[in-house]
TORVEX-806840 format. One record per residue (C-alpha): x, y, z; residue in one letter. Coordinates in steps of 0.25 Angstrom, whole numbers, plus 2048, in hexadecimal, padded with zeros to 3 digits. Layout:
N
XYZA
...
This chain:
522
D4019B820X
D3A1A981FX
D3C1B5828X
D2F1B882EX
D311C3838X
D3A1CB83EX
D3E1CB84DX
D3A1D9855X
D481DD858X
D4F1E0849X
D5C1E084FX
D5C1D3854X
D5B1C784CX
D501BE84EX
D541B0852X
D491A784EX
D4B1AC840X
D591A9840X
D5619B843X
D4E19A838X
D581A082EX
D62194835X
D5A18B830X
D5A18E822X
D6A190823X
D6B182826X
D6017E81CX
D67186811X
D7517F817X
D71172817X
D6B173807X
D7516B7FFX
D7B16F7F1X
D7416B7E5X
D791617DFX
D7F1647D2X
D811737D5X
D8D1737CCX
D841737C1X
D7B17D7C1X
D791867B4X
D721947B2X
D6518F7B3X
D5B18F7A8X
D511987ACX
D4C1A47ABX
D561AF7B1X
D491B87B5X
D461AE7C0X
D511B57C8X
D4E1C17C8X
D3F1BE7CEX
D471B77D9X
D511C17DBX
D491CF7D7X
D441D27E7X
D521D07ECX
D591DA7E2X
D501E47E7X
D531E17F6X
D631E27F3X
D5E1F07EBX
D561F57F5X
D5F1F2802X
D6B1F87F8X
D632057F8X
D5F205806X
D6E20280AX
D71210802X
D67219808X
D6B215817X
D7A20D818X
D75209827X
D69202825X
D731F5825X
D821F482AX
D8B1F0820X
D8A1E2825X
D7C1E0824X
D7A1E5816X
D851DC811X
D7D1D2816X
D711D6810X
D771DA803X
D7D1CA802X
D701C4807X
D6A1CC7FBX
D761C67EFX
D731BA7F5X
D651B97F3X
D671BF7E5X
D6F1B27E1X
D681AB7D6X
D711A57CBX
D811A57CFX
D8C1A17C6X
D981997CAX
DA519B7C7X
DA318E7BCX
D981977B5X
D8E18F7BAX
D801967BFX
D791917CDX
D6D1947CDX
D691987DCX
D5C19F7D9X
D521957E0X
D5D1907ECX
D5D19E7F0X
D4C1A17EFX
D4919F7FEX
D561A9802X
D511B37F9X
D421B37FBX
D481B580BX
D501C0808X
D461C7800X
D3A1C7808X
D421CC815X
D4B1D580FX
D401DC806X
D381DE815X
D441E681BX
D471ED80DX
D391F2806X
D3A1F57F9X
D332037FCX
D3620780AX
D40209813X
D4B1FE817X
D491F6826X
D571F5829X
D531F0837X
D4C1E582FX
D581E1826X
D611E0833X
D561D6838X
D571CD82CX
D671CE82BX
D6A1C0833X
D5D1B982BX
D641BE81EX
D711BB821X
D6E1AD825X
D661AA818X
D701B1811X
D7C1A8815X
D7219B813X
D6F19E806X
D7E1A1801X
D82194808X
D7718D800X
D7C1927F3X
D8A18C7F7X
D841807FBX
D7D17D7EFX
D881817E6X
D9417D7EFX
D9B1797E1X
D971847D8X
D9A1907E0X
DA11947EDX
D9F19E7F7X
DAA1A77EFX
DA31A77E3X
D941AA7E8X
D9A1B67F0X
DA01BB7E3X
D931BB7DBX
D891C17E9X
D951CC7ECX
D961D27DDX
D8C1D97D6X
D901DC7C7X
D8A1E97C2X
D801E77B7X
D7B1F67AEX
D701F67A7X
D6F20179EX
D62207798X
D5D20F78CX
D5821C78AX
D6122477FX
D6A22E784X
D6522C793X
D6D21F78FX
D7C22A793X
D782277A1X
D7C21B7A2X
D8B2217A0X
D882257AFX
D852187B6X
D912137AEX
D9B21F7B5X
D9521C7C1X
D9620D7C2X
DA420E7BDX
DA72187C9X
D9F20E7D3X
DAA2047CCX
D9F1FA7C6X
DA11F57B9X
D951EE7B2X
D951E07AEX
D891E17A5X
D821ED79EX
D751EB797X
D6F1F7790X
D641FA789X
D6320577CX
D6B210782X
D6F20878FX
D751FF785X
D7F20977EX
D8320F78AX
D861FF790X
D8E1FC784X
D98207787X
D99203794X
D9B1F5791X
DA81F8789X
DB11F9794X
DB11F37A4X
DB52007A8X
DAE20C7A5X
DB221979FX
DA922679FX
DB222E797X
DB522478CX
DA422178BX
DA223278CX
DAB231780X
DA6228778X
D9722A778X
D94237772X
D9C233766X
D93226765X
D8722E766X
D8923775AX
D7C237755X
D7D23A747X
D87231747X
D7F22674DX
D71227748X
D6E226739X
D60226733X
D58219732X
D56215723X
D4B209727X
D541FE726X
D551F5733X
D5A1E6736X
D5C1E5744X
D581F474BX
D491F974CX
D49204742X
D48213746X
D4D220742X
D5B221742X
D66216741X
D6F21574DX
D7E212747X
D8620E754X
D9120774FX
D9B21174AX
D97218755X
D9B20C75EX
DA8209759X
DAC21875EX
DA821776BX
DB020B76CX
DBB211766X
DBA21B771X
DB621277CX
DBF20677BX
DC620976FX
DC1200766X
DB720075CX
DB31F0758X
DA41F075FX
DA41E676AX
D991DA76BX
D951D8778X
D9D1CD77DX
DA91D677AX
DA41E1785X
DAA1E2791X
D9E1E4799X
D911DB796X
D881E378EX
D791E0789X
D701E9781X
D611E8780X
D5B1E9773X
D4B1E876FX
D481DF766X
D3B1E175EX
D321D7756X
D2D1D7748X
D1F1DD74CX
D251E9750X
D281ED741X
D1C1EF73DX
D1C1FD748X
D1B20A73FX
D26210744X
D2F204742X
D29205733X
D2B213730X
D3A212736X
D3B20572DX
D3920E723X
D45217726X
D3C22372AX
D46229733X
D49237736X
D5623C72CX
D5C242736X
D5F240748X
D5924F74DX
D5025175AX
D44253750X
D4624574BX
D49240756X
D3D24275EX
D3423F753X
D3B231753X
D3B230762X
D2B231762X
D2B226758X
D3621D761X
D2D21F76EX
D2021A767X
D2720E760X
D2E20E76EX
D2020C774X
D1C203769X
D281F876CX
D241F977CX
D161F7779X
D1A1E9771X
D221E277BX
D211D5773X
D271DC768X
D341DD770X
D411D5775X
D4C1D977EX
D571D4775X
D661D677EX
D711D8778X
D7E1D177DX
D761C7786X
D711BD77CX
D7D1B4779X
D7E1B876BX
D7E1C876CX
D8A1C6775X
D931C7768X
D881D2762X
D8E1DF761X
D8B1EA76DX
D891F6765X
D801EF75BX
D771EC766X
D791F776FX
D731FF762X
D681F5762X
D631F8770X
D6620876DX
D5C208761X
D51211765X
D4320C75EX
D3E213753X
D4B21E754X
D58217753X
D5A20B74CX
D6720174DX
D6A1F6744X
D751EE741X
D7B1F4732X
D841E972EX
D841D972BX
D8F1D5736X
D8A1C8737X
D8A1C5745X
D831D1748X
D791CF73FX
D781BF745X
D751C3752X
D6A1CD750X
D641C4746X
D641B9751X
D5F1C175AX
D541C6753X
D501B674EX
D511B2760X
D481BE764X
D401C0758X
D411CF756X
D411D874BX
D481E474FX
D511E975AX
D511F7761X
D521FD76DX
D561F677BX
D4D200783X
D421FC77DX
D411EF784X
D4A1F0791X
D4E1FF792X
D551FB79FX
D5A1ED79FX
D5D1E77ACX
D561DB7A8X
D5F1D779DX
D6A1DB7A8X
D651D27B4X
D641C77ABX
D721C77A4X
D761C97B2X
D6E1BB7B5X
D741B37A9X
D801B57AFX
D861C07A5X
D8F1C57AFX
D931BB7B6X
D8D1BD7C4X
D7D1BE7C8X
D811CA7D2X
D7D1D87CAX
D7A1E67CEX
D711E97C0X
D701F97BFX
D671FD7B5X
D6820B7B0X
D5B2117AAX
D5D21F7A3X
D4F21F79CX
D442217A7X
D3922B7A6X
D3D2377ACX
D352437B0X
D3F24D7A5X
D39255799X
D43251793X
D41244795X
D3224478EX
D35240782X
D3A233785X
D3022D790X
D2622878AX
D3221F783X
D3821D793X
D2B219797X
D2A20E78DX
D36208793X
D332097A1X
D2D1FD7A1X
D3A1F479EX
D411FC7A7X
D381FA7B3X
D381EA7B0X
D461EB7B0X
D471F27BCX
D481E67C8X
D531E07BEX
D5E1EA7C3X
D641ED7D0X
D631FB7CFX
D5C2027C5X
D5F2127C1X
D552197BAX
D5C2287B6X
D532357B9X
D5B23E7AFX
D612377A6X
D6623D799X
D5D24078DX
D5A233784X
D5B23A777X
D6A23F77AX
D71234772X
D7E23C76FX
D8124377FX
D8E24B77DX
D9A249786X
D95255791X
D8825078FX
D8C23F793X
D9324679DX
D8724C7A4X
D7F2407A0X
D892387A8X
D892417B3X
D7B2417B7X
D782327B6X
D832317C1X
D7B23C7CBX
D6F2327C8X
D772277CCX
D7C22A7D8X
D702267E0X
D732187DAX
D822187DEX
D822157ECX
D772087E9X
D802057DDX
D8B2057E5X
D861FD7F1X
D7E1F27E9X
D8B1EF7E1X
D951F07ECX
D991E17EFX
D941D97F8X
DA11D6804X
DA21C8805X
D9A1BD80BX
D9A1BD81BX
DA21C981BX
D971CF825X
D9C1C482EX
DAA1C982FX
């Protein structure tokens, strides 16, 4: 039963339509369990079908958040905890028991969902300005579907979960980063994590691609976060003589380029100084979850000129800004070349496929940080697990090379939702906020490195509705400054948090929890 129209007066509620919602509250009620509701599993489909369901009302809860900022009286308190429950409710696809089962609720919930979204979205455009006289109208009709549909997941499911345990997963929202790429622009994400550590959130999963990916594996070393020990640690890790060697053509794993990236005794240091100890963690070893995105590319990409003429181990002797720009002409058109070859390419994710679980983080990470046609990483040794994995990787996906994670999803919230969706972290109930240091801006300075932003716009904007809240930096840090001194990280920090604190008062509010169920009544 749909809502049609709304009664002249908005501050009185409209009888006839009440009725009405009577009568699905006692359809809903009288819907028996499924028999053998015990039983369910994590369906067997594919996980993108809860997204299409679930998309319109992710951007409801966004935009009411946003409008809840810019005028606190658009809805007393009671009101918008009614709104922001309806909103978790509808957003109820799979739910995990306390057995570590998963319910599927995706189709029980479609007619409550398809309710709420077309009468919210009416009272909250997505480009104009809030009806809050509208949204007060629609309150009892809300609220009565609201409480029908939570009583039908209890009904159903009367021996799998109780009204405790759905509480605990619609209340909670875990914060999910996703970290992108873009060279030294990568320091800002030191910001967002000073600033999440302030607001007293501590990430659950961190996915990260290229840059993203670095800067996620120092945060995912310890649950609590420490911007003087990571200041402290990262300009000695990005000594560049140090970590960059000249390419001699010799590749197994890596897509060749100019210069060799030698990350592993630079690792064990800034272990050393982070968390005192230097043995390099695998992934399952992290205390925070941590994926990295690499590109994977087929055989037919070998036969590209500049793949050959780095094969041949043509490289510049020497790092210098001479050399350096000369290459990054070359890494931008081979950039262009991969991006104009989608088929060429696969999203290979590191620490999400069961058996990269036990692959080590840095090996990846300087997977996903290799820079095509510049910087090269491979693996230099016959551990034979190591080497195991990638080859079996390599065999599933049928690819030739690996390079940079940017290349294919720059900004990954993708790969985020969907671990979320799997069940990576336990609950279904994230906030994913996706930083993106490598937009186009309008800088000189920022030149010489559009054309190669540009060519990743494209993922990042597909990647976009998969995030709760995205933030795109205006002035981030120069892409080429890979070895920021201490002063320098300081001020790097420093304006990534004047950037942020727009975002801080929607951070806060959209992860706040949720007081519980029928409090409003009290």
């Amino acid at each position: 039963m749909f809502l049609r129209r709304a009664h002249p007066n908005a501050h009185e509620p409209n009888v006839e339509l009440l009725a009405n919602d009577l009568l699905v509250v006692q359809y809903v009620l009288s819907t028996p369990p499924k028999k053998g509701a015990a039983a369910a599993r994590t369906p067997q489909v594919a996980i993108g079908r809860y997204h299409v369901k679930t998309v319109a009302l992710k951007d409801i809860e966004r935009d009411l958040i946003r409008a809840l900022v810019q005028n606190p009286r658009l809805l007393s308190p009671r009101q918008e905890f009614i709104l922001r429950w309806a909103l978790s409710v509808s957003r109820l696809t799979l739910v995990r028991t306390p057995t570590g089962q998963d319910i599927d609720l995706l189709e029980p919930l479609g007619p409550y969902r398809q309710w709420l979204a077309e009468h919210l979205r009416t009272a909250l455009p997505a480009d104009g300005k809030p009806d809050g006289a509208r949204l007060r109208l629609l309150l009892p009709s809300v609220k009565l579907r609201m409480d029908a549909a939570r009583q039908l997941v209890l009904n159903r499911h009367v021996n799998d979960l109780s009204a405790e345990d759905l509480d605990q997963e619609l209340r909670f929202k875990k914060l999910v980063l996703v970290l992108g790429g873009g060279g030294g622009a990568g320091f800002a994400h030191l910001g967002v994590f000073e600033l999440m550590e302030e607001l007293g959130l501590q990430p659950h999963l961190l996915v990260g691609a290229s840059m993203g990916s670095l800067m996620g594996l120092f945060r995912s070393l310890e649950r609590p976060y420490s911007s003087a020990a990571a200041l402290q640690a990262v300009p000695e890790a990005f000594d560049l003589a140090r970590i960059f060697r000249p390419f001699n053509g010799s590749s197994r794993f890596g897509m060749p380029g100019a210069f060799h990236m030698q990350l592993i005794r630079v690792a064990r240091e800034a272990l050393e100084n982070l968390v005192g100890r230097a043995r390099l963690p695998v992934f399952e070893e992290l205390p925070i979850r941590l994926e990295v995105v690499a590109t994977g590319v087929r055989s037919g990409f070998a036969s590209n000129p500049i793949v050959q003429e780095s094969m041949q181990g043509k490289g510049p002797s020497q790092i210098n800004a001479f050399s350096m720009r000369r290459w990054l002409r070359r890494s931008l058109r081979l950039s262009q070349d991969l991006a104009a070859n989608p088929r060429m390419l696969k999203q290979i994710v590191f620490g999400s496929e069961d058996d990269t679980r036990t692959f080590s983080a840095v090996e990846a990470v300087g997977f996903s940080c290799s820079v095509p046609g510049i910087f090269c990483y491979d693996v230099f040794h016959d551990d034979p697990h190591t080497v195991g994995v990638l080859e079996e990787l390599f065999e599933r996906h049928g690819i030739w090379r690996m390079t940079d994670g940017g290349v294919v999803n720059n900004v990954p919230s993708r790969v985020a939702w969907e671990s979320v969706m799997r069940g990576n972290i336990g609950t279904r109930n994230a906030y994913i906020f996706a930083s993106d240091v490598f937009a186009p801006t309008p800088s000189p300075l920022n030149l010489p490195y559009t054309p190669v932003q540009q060519i990743a716009r494209q993922n990042v904007r597909a990647n976009r509705p998969f995030s709760d809240y995205t933030k795109t930096f205006r002035s981030p840090p120069s892409p080429i400054n890979l070895s920021p001194s201490y002063s320098q990280l300081r001020r790097i920090i420093e304006r990534a948090r004047k950037e942020l604190v727009s975002s801080v008062s929607h951070i806060r509010k959209a992860t706040a929890p949720l007081p519980p169920y029928g409090s409003w009544s009290r």
